[in-house]
C-alpha positions in Angstrom: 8.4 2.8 17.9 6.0 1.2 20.2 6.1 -2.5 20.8 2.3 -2.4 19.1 3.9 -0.6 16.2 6.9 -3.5 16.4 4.4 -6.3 16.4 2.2 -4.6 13.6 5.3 -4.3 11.4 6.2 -7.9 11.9 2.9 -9.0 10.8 3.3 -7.2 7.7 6.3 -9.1 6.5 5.6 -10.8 3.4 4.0 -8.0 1.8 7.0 -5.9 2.7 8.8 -8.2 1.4 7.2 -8.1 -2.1 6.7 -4.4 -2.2 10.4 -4.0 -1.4 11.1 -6.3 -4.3 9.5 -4.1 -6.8 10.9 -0.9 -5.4 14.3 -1.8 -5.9 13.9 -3.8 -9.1 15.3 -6.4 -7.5 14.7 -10.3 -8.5 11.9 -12.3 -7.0 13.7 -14.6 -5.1 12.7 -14.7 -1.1 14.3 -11.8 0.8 15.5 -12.6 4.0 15.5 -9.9 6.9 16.9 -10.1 10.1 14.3 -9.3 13.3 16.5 -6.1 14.3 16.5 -4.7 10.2 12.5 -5.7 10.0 12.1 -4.1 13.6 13.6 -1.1 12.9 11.5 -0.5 9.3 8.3 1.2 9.8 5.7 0.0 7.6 3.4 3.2 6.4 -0.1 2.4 4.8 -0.6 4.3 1.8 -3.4 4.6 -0.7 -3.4 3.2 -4.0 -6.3 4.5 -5.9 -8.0 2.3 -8.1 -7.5 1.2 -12.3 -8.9 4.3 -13.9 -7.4 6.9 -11.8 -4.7 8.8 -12.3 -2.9 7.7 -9.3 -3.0 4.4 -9.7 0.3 4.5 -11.8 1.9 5.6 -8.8 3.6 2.3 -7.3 4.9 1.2 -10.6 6.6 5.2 -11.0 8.0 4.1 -7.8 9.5 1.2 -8.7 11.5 2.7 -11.2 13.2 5.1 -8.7 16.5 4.1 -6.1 15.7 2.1 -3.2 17.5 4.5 -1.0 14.1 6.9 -1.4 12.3 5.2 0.7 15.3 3.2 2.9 13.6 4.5 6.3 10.4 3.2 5.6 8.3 0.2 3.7 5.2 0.4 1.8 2.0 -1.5 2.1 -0.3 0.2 -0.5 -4.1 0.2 0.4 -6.4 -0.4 -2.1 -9.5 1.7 -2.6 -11.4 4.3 -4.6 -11.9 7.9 -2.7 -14.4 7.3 -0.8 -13.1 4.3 0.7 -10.0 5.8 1.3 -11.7 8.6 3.7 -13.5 6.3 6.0 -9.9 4.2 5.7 -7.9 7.2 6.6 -10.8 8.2 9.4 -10.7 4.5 10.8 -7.0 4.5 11.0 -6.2 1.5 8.5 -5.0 3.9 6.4 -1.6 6.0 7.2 -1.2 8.3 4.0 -4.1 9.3 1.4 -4.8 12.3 -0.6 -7.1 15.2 -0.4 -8.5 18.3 -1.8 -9.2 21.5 -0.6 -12.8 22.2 -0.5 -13.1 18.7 0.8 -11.2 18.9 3.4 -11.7 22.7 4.0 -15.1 21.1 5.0 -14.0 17.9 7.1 -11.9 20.9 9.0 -15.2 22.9 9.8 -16.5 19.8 11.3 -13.3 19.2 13.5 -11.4 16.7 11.5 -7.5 17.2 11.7 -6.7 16.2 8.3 -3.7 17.8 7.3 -1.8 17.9 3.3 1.7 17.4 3.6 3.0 16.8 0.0 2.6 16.7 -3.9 0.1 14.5 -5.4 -1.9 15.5 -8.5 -2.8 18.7 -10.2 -6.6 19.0 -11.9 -7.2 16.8 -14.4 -10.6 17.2 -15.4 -11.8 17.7 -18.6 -14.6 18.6 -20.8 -15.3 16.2 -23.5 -17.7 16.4 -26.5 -18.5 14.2 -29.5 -16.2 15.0 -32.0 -18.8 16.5 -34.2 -21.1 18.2 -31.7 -21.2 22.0 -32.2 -20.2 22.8 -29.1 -16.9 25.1 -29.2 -16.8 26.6 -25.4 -18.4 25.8 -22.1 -21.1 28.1 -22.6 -22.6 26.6 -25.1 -23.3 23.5 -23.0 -25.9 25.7 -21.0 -29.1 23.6 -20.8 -28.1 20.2 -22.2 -27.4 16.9 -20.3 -23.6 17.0 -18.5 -22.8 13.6 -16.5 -20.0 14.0 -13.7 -18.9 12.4 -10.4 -20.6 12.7 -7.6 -20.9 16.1 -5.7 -19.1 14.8 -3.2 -16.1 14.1 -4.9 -13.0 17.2 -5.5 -13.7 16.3 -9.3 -17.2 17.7 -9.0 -16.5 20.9 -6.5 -13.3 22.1 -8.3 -15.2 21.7 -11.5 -18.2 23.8 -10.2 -15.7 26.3 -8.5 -14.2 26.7 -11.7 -16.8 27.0 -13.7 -18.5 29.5 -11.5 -16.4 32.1 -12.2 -17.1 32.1 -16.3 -20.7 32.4 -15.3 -21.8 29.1 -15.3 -23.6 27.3 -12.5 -23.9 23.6 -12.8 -26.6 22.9 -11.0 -28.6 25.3 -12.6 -27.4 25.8 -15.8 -27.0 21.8 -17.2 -28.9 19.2 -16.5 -26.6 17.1 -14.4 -26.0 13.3 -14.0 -23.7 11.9 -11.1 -21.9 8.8 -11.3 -18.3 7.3 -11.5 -16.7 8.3 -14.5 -16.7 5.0 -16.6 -20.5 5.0 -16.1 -20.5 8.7 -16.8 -18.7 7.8 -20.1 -21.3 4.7 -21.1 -23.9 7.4 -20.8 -21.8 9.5 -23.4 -20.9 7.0 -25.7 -24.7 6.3 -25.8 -25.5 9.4 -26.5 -27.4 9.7 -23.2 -25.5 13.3 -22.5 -23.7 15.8 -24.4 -20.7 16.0 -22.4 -19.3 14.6 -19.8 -16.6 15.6 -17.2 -14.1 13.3 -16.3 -10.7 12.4 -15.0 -7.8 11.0 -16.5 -7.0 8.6 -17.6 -10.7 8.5 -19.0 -10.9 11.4 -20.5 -7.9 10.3 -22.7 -9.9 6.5 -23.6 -12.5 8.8 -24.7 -10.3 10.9 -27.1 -8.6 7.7 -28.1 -12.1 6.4 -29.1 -12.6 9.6 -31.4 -14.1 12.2 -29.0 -13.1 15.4 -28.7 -12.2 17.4 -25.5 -14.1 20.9 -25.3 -12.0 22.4 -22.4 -10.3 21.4 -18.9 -11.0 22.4 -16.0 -7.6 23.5 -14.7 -7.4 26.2 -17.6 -10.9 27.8 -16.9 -10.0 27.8 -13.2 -6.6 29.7 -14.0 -8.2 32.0 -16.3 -11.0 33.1 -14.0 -9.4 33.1 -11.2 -6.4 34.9 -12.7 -3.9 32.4 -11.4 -0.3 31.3 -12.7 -0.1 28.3 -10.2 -0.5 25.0 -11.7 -4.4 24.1 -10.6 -4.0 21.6 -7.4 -6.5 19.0 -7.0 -5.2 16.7 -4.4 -2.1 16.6 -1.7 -1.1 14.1 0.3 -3.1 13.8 3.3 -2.7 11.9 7.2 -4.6 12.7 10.2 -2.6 15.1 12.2 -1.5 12.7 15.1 0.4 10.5 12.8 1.8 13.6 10.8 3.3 14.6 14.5 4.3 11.2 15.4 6.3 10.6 12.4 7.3 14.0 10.8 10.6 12.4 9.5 9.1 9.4 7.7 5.9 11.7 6.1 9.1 13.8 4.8 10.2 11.2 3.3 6.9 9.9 1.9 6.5 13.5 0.5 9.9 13.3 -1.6 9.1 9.8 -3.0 6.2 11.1 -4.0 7.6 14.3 -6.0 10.4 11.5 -7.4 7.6 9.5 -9.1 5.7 12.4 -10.6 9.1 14.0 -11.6 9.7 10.2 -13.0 6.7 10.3 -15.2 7.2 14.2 -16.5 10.8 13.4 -17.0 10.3 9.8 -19.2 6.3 9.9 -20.2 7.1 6.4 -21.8 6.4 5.2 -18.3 2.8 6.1 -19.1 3.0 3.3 -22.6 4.8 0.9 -20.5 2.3 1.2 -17.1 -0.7 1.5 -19.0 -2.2 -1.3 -17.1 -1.8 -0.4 -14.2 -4.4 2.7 -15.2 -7.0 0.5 -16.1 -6.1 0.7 -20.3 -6.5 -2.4 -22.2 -3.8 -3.2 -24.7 -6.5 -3.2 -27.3 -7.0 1.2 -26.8 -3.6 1.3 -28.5 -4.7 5.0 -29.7 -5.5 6.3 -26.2 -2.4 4.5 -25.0 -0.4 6.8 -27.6 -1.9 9.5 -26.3 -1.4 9.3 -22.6 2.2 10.6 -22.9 1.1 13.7 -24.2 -1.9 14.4 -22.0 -0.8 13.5 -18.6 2.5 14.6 -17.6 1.4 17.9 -16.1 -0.9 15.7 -14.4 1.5 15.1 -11.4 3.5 17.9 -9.4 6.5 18.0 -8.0 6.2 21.5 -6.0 5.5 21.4 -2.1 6.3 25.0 -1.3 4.3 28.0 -0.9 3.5 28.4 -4.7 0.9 25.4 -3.9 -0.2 26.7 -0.5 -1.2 29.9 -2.1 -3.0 27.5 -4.4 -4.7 25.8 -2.0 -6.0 28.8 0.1 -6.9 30.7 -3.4 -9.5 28.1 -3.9 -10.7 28.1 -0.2 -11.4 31.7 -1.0 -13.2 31.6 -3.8 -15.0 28.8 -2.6 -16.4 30.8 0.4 -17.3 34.1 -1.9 -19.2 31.9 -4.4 -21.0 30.4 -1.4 -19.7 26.8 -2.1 -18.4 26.7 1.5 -19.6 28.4 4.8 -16.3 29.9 5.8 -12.7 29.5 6.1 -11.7 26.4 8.2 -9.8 27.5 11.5 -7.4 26.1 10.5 -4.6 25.8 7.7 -5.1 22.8 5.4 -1.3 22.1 4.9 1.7 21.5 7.2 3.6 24.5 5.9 6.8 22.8 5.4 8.4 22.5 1.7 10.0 19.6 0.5 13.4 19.4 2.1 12.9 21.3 5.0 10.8 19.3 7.4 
């Protein structure tokens, strides 16, 4: 470590000290460390998305699991919604975020070295219809009002990508509203759209509040594309310097990260007990039930070539439907399953 890197970690001391505390369900009493123990810590920025997304119930998984996970390395979680988290991770403030493929198969055309190197979420977007619209299948959405996130976001592209190969074209087939997706939902509940695509755990406040979810977006793409592999959205991203520079601790990163989304398929409760920290109000008891049911196959565990195929599966199609210009140069991923690093 460099003595910039030593003085950086210093700095960062109290919130160490608190994110340490919650890690290893310790007591909130002050935690005294030694300057050689805090010195030899590095402290690794990470992203916490925002209240409303579906990783944002990742540092309270994480705090259920053993301290010794993550014994090489502290924590300071970054706060931010996706884009913020890109110009974070560009400008450096930012160690660890997550990515998508088309994304960053695009950032890659234009030179960035971006690189996945672990398990963060599968795709978890979903169709969702009033209860009593006629709508039965995708299709039938063809010329009505559709709000969705930007068309910036992986959200937006996978959905496209996915729905391209049933026939459908968004852009030309619905008439489309962009926004975040609890604006996208206000427009619903209005009865401004017909449907709306959105993200957990949204699309589950919406079933909660009597709506009814038409499809998702992970299903189409595995029956059109003719895939097994569970439908990745977004890995665990770092710019490819850092990756190099610390290989050992983005290892180690990687496995916490499979620990917490094995936590949360393993004891869904933790989705009841955390429903907080996702932006659910106490009040949306009926969505709350819900989330137990409808997210654990949110969050992946795998790291291996399973997901790599994945990931370059999408790429593909992406560049025949003419979504992106060509292959990156370049693979996406490190190429190194959990363990083996």
């Amino acid at each position: 470590m460099s003595s910039n890197d030593n003085r950086r970690t210093a700095s960062r001391l109290p919130t160490r000290r608190n994110v340490l505390a919650g890690i290893a369900g310790l007591s909130t009493a002050p935690l005294v460390f030694s300057p050689a123990v805090a010195a030899s810590r590095p402290t690794v920025n990470i992203t916490l998305p925002t209240p409303g997304s579906a990783g944002s119930i990742w540092r309270a998984a994480i705090s259920t699991l053993p301290s010794s996970l993550s014994s090489d390395f502290d924590i300071n979680w970054v706060a931010g919604d996706p884009g913020q988290m890109q110009v974070q991770l560009a400008a450096g403030s930012l160690d660890v975020g997550v990515f998508g493929a088309i994304g960053l198969a695009t950032l890659a055309r234009k030179g960035s070295e971006i690189t996945l190197f672990g398990p963060a979420l599968n795709n978890h977007g979903r169709i969702i219809v009033k209860a009593d619209s006629p709508f039965r299948k995708p299709a039938d959405l063809v010329g009505k009002k559709i709000a969705t996130q930007p068309k910036t976001t992986e959200t937006y592209q996978q959905a496209r990508l996915a729905l391209s190969l049933i026939g459908i074209d968004i852009e030309r087939d619905f008439e489309v509203f962009f926004g975040p997706p609890t604006a996208n939902l206000a427009l619903f509940d209005r009865g401004d759209v017909d449907a709306v695509i959105v993200v957990e755990p949204t699309a589950t406040r919406a079933v909660g509040s009597g709506a009814r979810e038409l499809a998702r977006i992970g299903d189409i793409w595995r029956d059109g594309s003719g895939s097994s592999a569970a439908p990745f959205l977004v890995g665990l991203a770092a710019n490819k310097t850092w990756l190099t520079a610390n290989r050992s601790i983005a290892s180690s990163v990687s496995r916490l990260f499979a620990a917490a989304n094995g936590a949360l398929q393993d004891n869904p409760k933790l989705f009841v007990e955390h429903a907080g920290e996702m932006g659910l109000r106490p009040k949306e008891a009926t969505a709350i039930g819900l989330l137990p049911v409808r997210l654990a196959d949110v969050y992946p565990t795998e790291w291996d070539q399973s997901v790599w195929s994945a990931i370059d599966k999408q790429i593909e199609v992406a560049v025949k439907l003419g979504l992106l210009d060509a292959v990156p140069n370049r693979p996406l991923y490190d190429g190194l399953a959990l363990g083996k690093a």
